[in-house]
C-alpha positions in Angstrom: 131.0 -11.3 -13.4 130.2 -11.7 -16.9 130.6 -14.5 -18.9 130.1 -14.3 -22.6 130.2 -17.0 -25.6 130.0 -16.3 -29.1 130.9 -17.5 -32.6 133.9 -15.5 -33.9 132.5 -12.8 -36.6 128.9 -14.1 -37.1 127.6 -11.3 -38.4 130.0 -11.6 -41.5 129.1 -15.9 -41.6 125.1 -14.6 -41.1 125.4 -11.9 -44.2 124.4 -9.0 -40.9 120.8 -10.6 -41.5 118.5 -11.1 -38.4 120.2 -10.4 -34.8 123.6 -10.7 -36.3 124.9 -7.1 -36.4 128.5 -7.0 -34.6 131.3 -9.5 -35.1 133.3 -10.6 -31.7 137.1 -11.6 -32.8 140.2 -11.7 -30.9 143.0 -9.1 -32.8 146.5 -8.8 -31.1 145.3 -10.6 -28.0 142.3 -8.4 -27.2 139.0 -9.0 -28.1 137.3 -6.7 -30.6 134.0 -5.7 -31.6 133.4 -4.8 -34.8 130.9 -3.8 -38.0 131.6 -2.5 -41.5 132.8 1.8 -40.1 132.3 0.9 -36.6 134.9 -0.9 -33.9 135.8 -1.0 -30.5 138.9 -2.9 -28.2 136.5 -4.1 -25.8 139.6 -4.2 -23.2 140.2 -0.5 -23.7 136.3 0.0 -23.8 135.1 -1.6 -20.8 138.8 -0.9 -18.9 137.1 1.4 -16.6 134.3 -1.4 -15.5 136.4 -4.5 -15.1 138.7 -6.6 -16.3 138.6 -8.7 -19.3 140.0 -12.2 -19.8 139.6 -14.4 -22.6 138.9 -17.8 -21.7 138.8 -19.4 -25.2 139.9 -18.3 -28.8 139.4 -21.2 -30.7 139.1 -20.7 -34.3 138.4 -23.8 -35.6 134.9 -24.1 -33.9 134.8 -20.2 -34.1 134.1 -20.2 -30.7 135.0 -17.2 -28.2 134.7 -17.1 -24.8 135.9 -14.3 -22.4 134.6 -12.9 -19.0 134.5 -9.3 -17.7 134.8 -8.8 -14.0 133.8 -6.0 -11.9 136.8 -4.0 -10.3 135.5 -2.5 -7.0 135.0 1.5 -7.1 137.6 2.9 -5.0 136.9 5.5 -1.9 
């Protein structure tokens, strides 16, 4: 399992200066990863890996959390 935390779109709040080069936000329940030309539905994305559940969408700390877990490979 992964677990991942992350300010919503802190490239955008850090001007894309430093390590701050995607933006993580939530958009019609799944969680998307984004830059200015680029973006990805991270539950369409990684569907083939595991499953992705968001934990916490809380945008008044900015705060995302969601975890991917591993489906087993079938035989």
């Amino acid at each position: 399992m992964l677990h991942v935390s992350v300010l919503i779109n802190e490239a955008v709040n850090a001007n894309y200066s430093g390590l701050h080069k995607w933006n993580f936000e939530v958009e019609n329940n799944k969680v998307r990863l984004w830059q200015p030309g680029k973006e990805y539905n991270l539950h369409s994305w990684l569907g083939d890996f595991g499953n992705l559940q968001i934990i916490k969408n809380d945008e008044a700390s900015r705060r995302l959390t969601f975890e991917l877990s591993r489906i087993a490979p079938t035989k």
